[in-house]
C-alpha positions in Angstrom: 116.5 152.7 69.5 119.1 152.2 72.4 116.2 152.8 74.8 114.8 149.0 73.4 118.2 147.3 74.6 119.3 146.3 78.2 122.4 147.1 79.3 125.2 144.2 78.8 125.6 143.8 82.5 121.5 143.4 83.3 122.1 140.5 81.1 123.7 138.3 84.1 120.4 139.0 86.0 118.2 138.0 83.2 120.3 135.0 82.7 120.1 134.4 86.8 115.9 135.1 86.9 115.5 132.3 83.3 117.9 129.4 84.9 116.1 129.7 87.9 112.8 129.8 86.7 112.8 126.7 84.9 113.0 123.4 86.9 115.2 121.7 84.4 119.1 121.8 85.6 121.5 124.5 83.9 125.4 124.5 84.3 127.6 126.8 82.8 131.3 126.2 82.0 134.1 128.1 80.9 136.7 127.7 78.0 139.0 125.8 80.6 136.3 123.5 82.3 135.4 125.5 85.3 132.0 125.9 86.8 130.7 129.5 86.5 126.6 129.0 86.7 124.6 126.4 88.3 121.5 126.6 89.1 119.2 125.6 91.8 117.9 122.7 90.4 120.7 120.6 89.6 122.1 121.6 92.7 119.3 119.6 94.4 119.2 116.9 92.3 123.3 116.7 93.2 122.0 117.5 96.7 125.1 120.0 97.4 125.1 123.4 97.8 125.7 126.0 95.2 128.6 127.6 96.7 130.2 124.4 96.9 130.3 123.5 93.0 130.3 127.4 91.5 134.3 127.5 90.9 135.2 123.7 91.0 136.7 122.0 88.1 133.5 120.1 86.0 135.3 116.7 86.2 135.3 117.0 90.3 131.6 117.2 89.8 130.7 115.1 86.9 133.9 112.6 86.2 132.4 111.7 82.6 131.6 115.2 81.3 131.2 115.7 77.9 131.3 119.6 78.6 134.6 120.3 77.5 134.4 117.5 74.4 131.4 120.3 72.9 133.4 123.1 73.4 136.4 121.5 71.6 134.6 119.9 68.7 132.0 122.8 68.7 129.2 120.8 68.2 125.8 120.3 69.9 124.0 118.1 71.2 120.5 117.6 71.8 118.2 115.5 73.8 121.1 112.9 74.7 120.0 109.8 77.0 122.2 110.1 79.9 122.8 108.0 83.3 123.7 109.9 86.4 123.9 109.5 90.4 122.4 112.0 92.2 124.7 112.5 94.4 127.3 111.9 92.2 130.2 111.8 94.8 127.7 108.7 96.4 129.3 105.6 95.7 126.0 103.3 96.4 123.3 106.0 94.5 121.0 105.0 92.1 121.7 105.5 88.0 118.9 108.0 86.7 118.3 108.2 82.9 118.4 112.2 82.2 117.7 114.1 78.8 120.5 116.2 78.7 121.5 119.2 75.8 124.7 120.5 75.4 126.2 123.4 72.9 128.7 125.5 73.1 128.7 129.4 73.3 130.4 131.5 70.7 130.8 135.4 71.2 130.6 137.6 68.3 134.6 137.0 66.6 133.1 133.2 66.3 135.0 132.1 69.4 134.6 129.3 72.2 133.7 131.2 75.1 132.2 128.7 77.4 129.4 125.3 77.0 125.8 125.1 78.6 124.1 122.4 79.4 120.3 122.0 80.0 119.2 118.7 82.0 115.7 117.6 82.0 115.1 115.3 84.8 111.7 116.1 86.7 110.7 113.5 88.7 108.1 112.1 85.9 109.7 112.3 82.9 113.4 110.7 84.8 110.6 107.8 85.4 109.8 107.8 81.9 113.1 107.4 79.9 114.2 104.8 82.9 111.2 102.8 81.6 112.6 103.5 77.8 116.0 102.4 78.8 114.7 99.3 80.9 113.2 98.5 77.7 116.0 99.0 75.7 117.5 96.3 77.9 114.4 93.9 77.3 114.7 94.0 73.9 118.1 93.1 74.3 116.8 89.8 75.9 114.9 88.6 73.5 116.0 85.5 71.5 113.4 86.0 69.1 114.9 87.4 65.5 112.6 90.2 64.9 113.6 91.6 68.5 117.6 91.2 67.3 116.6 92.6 64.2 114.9 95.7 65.7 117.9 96.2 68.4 120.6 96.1 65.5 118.2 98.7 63.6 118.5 100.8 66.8 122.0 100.6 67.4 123.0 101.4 64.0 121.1 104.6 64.3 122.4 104.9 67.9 126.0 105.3 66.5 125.5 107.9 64.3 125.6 110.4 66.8 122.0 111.2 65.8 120.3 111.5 69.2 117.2 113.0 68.3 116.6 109.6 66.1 118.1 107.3 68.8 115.2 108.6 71.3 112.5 108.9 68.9 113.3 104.8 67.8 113.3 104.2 71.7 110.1 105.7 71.7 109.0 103.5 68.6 110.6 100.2 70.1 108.8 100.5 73.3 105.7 100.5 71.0 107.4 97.3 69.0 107.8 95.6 72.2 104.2 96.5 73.8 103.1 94.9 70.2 104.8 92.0 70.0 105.7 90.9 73.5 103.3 89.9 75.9 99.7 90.4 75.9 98.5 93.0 78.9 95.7 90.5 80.0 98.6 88.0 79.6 98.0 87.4 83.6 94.7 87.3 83.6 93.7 84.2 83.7 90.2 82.7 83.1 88.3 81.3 80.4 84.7 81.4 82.1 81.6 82.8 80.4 81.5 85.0 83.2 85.0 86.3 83.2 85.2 86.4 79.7 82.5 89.0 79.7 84.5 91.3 82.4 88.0 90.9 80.4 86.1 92.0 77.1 84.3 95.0 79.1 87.8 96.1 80.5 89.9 96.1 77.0 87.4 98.4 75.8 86.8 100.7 78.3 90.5 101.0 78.3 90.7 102.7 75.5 88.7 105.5 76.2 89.3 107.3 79.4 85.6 107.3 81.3 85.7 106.8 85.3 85.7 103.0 85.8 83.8 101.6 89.0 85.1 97.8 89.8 82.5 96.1 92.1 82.9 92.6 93.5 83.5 90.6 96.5 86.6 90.5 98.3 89.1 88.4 96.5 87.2 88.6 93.2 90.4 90.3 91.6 89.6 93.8 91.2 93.0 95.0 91.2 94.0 92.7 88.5 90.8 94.5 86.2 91.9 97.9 87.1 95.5 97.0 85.9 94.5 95.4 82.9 92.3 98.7 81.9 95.8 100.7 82.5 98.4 98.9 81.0 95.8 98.4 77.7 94.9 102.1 77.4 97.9 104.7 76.0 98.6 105.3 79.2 100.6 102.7 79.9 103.4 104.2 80.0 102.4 106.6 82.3 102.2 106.4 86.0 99.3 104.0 87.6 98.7 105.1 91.1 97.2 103.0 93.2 95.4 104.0 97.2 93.3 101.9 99.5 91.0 104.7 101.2 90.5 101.8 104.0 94.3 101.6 104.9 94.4 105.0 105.2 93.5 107.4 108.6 90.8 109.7 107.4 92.8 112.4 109.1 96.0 111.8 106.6 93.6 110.9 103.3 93.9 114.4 102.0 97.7 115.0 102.2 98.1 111.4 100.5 95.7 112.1 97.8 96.3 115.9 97.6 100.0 116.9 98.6 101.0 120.0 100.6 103.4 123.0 100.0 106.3 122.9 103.1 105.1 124.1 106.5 101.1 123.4 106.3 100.7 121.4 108.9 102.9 120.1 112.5 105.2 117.3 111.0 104.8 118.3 107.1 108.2 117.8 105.0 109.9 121.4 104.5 109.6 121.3 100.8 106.3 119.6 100.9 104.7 116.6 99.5 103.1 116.0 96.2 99.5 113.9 96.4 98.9 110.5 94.8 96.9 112.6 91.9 99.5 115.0 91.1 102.0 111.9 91.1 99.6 110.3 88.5 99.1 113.0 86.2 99.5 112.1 82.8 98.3 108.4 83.8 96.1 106.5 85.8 95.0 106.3 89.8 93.3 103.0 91.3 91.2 104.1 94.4 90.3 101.0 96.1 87.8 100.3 98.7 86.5 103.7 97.7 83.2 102.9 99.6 85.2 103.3 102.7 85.6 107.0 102.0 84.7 109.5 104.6 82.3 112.2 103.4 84.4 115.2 103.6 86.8 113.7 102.0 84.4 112.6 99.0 83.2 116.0 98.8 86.8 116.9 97.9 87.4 114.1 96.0 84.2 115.1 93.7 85.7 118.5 92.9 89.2 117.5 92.0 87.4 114.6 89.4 84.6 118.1 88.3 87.6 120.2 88.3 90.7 118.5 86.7 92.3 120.5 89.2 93.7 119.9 92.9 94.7 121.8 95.3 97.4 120.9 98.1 96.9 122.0 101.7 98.2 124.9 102.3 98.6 126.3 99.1 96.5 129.1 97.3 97.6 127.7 93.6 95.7 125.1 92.0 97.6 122.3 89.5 95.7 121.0 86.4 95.7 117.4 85.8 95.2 114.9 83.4 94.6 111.5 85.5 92.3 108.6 84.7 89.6 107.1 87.8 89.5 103.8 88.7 87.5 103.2 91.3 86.8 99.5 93.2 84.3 98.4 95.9 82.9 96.0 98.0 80.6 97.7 99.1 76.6 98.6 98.2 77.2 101.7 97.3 73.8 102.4 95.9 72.4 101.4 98.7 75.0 103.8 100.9 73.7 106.5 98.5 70.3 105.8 99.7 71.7 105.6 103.7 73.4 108.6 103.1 76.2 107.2 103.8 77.9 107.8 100.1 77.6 110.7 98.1 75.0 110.5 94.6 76.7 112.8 93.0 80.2 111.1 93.5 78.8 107.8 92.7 78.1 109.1 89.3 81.0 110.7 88.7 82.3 107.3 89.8 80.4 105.1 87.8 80.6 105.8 84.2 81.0 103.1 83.2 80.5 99.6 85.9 82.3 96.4 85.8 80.7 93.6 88.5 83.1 91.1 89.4 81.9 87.3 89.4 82.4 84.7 92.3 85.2 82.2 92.3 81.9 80.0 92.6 80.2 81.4 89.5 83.6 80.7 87.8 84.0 76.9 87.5 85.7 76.9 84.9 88.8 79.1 85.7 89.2 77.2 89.3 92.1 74.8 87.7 93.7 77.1 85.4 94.0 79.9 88.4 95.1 77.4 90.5 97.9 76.0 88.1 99.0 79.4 87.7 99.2 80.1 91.6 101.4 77.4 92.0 103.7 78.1 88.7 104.7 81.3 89.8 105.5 79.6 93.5 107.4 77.1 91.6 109.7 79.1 89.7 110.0 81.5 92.4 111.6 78.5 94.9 112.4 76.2 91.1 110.4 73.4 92.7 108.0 71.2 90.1 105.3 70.5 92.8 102.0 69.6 90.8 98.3 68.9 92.0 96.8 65.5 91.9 93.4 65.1 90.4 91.8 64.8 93.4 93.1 68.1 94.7 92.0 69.9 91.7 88.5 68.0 92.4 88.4 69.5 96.2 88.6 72.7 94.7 86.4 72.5 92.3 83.3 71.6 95.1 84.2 74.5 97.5 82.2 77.3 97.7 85.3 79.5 98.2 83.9 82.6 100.1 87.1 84.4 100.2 87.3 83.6 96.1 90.6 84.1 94.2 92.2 85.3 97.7 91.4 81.9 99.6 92.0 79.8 96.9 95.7 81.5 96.7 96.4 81.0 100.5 95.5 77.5 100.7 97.6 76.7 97.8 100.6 78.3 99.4 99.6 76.5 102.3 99.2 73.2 101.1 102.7 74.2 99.5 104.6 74.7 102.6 103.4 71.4 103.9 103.4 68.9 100.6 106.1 65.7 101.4 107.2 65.0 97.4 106.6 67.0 94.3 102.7 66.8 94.6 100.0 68.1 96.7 97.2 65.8 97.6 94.2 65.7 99.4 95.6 65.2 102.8 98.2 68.7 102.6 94.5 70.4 102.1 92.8 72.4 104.9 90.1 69.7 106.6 87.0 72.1 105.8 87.9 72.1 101.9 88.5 68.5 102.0 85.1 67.9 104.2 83.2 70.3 101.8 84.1 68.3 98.8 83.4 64.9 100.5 80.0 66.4 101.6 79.3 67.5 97.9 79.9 64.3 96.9 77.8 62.1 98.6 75.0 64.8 98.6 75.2 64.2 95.0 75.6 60.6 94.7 72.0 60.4 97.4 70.9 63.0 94.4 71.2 60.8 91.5 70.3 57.4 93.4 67.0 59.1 94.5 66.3 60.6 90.9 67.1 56.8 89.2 65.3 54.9 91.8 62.3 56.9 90.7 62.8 56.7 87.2 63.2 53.1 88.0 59.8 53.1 90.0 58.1 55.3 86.7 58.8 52.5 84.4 57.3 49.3 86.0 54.4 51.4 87.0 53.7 52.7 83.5 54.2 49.2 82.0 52.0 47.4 84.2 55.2 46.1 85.3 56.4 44.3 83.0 60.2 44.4 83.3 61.3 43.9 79.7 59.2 46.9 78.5 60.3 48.8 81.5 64.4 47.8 80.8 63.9 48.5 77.0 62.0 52.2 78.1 65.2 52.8 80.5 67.6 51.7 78.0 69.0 49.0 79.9 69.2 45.3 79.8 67.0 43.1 82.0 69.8 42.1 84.2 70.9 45.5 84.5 66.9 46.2 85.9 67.3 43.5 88.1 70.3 44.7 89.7 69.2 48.0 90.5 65.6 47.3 91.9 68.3 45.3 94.2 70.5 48.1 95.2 67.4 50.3 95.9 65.2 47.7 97.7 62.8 47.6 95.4 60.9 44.2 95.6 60.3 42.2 92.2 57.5 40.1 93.5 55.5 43.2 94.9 55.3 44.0 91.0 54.7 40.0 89.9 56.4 38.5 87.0 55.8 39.6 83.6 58.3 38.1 81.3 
C-alpha cells in the first residue's frame, strides 16, 4: 500500500504545481506571521516580485491582515468581501472588492501550524462584487423606508460574522434594488406610436438571448435600444461591451475584438491582450456600425458567433464564450448582401431578430419630451433652471430634423451656451430651424386659406348663391360669410343678392 502514497517532501512540489495552477491568489503564513508561500498571481496583482514578499512579515505586506487573527481564534472564513490596493504600498491605488478565504492549518497533534488564504479576484468577477458593493452603497442612499428596511436586514446578518449569508443577501439586494429602483427604460424617453412599438420589441427580446440587429438613421438612438435590451435581460449585471467597427483601422479590428497571447505581432503587450468578446463573456457586446465591417474580418466574426469560441492571434488554444450580439446599422445591408459587399450568411446570423429605428420626424410626439429631458440633464449638470418658450418648442416641432435625436441634442446645447436669462427663445435658435418653422407655417396657413376659399366658393355655387343657405351649409353666420368672401376677393355681386 505504501507504493499509493507520495513521499512527505514531493508534497511541497504538489503544493507548488496547484497554487500555481490556479489563477486565484494563495499566501501562506506561518505560526508567527511570516510569509512562507505566495504565489504568482497575487504577486501580480501586488505587482512585486516573489522574492521580495517570501520572508517578510504579513503586516509589511498587507497592514490589515486578518491572517494571524485565524490562526489565533482558529476559525475560518469563507468567501469574505474584502477591499484592497493593488499595489498595496501605493498610496493613490484604487480599492478592489476581493472574495477572500482564510483557515488555518492544523498538523496531526491538533496544532496551529500556519493560515492560508485563497483570494479570488480575476479581472471579471473583482468587476462583479465592486458593482455589489457600489450597490451596497446605493441602497444606503435611499430615503425610501423599504430601502432602510432592507439595509438594516443586511447589516444585521452582516454582523454575525456569517459571510456566506452577507454575500448571498448582497446578491439578493442587488435584485431588490434592480426591482424597486429605477426602471431600465427609465431614460428612454418617448411616448410615440412609433417608439412605443420599438421599446416594447426591445423588453422582450431582452429576455431571451437571440442576435439583435438595430437599424436606423444616424441619430435615431440605436445605442440607447441596445442598452435597454442589456440592462433588461439577466445579464445586466454582466459586462456590456460596446465597439464601433467604423472607428476602428481594419488592420487593428481583430486584436480589439479577438485579443492576443504576448509576442504575436511588432508592438503587442508582453502578456498579451484580451479581445472585446472575451472581455464580454458572461454578458453582452454592442457592435455598432457593423455594416462598416471589412470582409475578412466578417468571415471571422461569423465563426466566433457559429462557434461560441474565439481564438486570439497568435495563440493555438481556443476560449469558449458565452456573449450576447447586438448588432446596429446604418446601412442597407440587404442591399450590401446583394452588392456583395456584406456577407448573407453573417447577416443572418446577425439578424435574428430586427428592430428598425423611426425618424425624429415620424416621432412628433416625443420632440418636446426629448427635448425637456436634454436640457434637464444640462441643467442639473451646470444647476441652471433655463426652460424653453412655447415658441421654441414650436420651431422644433416643424423641422424635419435630418440628423434626428443627435441634431436636436446639439442645437439645444447650443442654444444653451448662448440663451441671455433663464429661457431659450426663438432668436438663441440656429436661423435654418427658425426659417424652416416660419416656412411651415405660412405654407400651411396658404393651405388652409386655399382649401376654405374653396369651400367657400362650393357653397354659393351649390345654392344658386344664395348666401344664407350657403352660411347655414358652412356653419357660419352671414356676417361671418361676408367677411371671408372679403378676405379672399371674392365678389358678392358677381353671385347677385339672394337674401
Amino acid at each position: 500500500m505504501s507504493d499509493i502514497h507520495l513521499e512527505n517532501e514531493q508534497y511541497k512540489y504538489v503544493f507548488d504545481t496547484l497554487k500555481n495552477l490556479s489563477s486565484d491568489g494563495f499566501i501562506v503564513v506561518n505560526r508567527n506571521g511570516y510569509i512562507t508561500d505566495f504565489n504568482q498571481a497575487y504577486a501580480d496583482f501586488m505587482e512585486l516580485k516573489i522574492n521580495e514578499i517570501v520572508g517578510r512579515h504579513i503586516t509589511e505586506i498587507i497592514p490589515d491582515t486578518e491572517m494571524i487573527r485565524v490562526m489565533e481564534t482558529r476559525r475560518t472564513d469563507k468567501y469574505a468581501l474584502r477591499a484592497m490596493k493593488s499595489p498595496s504600498i501605493t498610496q493613490n491605488s484604487k480599492n478592489h472588492i476581493l472574495i477572500v478565504s482564510r483557515a488555518p492549518v492544523l498538523d496531526d497533534k491538533n496544532n496551529v501550524i500556519c493560515s492560508i488564504a485563497q483570494m479570488k479576484f480575476h479581472r471579471q468577477l473583482t468587476n462583479e462584487m465592486a458593482l455589489l458593493d457600489d450597490l451596497y452603497s446605493q441602497l444606503n442612499s435611499y430615503k425610501d423606508e423599504v430601502y432602510h428596511s432592507a439595509l438594516k436586514r443586511l447589516e444585521s446578518v452582516g454582523n454575525t460574522g456569517d459571510k456566506d449569508k452577507q454575500y448571498l443577501l448582497l446578491q439578493y439586494y442587488q435584485d431588490e434594488l434592480r426591482r424597486l429602483g429605477p426602471a431600465a427604460d427609465s431614460n428612454v424617453i418617448g411616448n410615440s406610436t412609433s417608439f412605443k412599438l420599438v421599446k416594447e420589441r426591445a423588453l422582450k427580446v431582452a429576455k431571451i438571448s437571440f442576435a439583435v440587429l438595430i437599424t436606423g438613421e444616424t441619430g435615431t438612438g440605436k445605442e440607447v435600444i441596445a442598452d435597454l435590451i442589456h440592462n433588461s435581460s439577466d445579464r445586466a449585471d454582466a459586462p456590456f461591451v460596446k465597439v464601433n467597427c467604423a472607428a476602428i483601422p481594419s488592420e487593428l479590428l481583430e486584436s480589439e475584438l479577438f485579443g492576443y497571447v504576448g509576442g504575436a505581432f511588432t508592438g503587442a503587450q508582453k502578456k498579451g491582450k484580451k479581445g472585446k468578446f472575451e472581455i464580454a463573456d458572461g454578458g453582452s457586446i454592442f457592435l455598432d456600425e457593423i455594416g462598416d465591417m471589412p470582409l475578412k474580418m466578417q468571415a471571422k466574426l461569423l465563426r466566433v458567433i457559429q462557434t461560441g469560441e474565439v481564438e486570439p492571434i497568435g495563440s493555438t488554444r481556443t476560449v469558449k464564450l458565452d456573449v450576447r450580439v447586438i448588432s446596429a446599422t446604418r446601412c442597407d445591408l440587404p442591399r450590401m448582401v446583394q452588392e456583395g459587399r456584406f456577407r448573407e450568411d453573417l447577416y443572418y446570423r446577425l439578424n435574428e431578430v430586427h428592430i428598425a429605428m423611426p425618424r425624429l420626424i415620424e416621432r412628433i410626439s416625443d420632440i418636446k419630451p426629448l427635448a425637456e429631458h436634454m436640457l434637464g440633464q444640462i441643467n442639473k449638470r451646470y444647476s441652471t433652471k433655463v426652460v424653453f418658450s412655447e415658441a421654441v418648442i414650436q420651431a422644433f416641432e416643424y423641422y424635419h430634423w435630418p440628423g434626428n435625436i443627435r441634431e436636436l441634442n446639439n442645437v439645444i446645447k447650443s442654444a444653451y451656451s448662448v440663451v441671455g436669462d433663464n429661457k431659450i427663445e426663438l432668436f438663441n435658435l440656429p436661423n435654418h430651424i427658425t426659417e424652416a418653422s416660419s416656412n411651415d407655417n405660412k405654407q400651411l396657413k396658404e393651405s388652409l386659406d386655399d382649401y376654405e376659399k374653396q369651400l367657400i366658393l362650393n357653397a354659393l355655387a351649390r345654392n344658386d348663391n344664395n348666401y344664407v343657405r350657403a352660411a347655414n351649409k358652412l356653419g357660419i353666420h352671414r356676417s361671418s360669410l361676408y367677411n371671408k368672401m372679403k378676405k379672399y376677393g371674392i365678389n358678392r355681386l358677381s353671385f347677385g343678392e339672394h337674401n
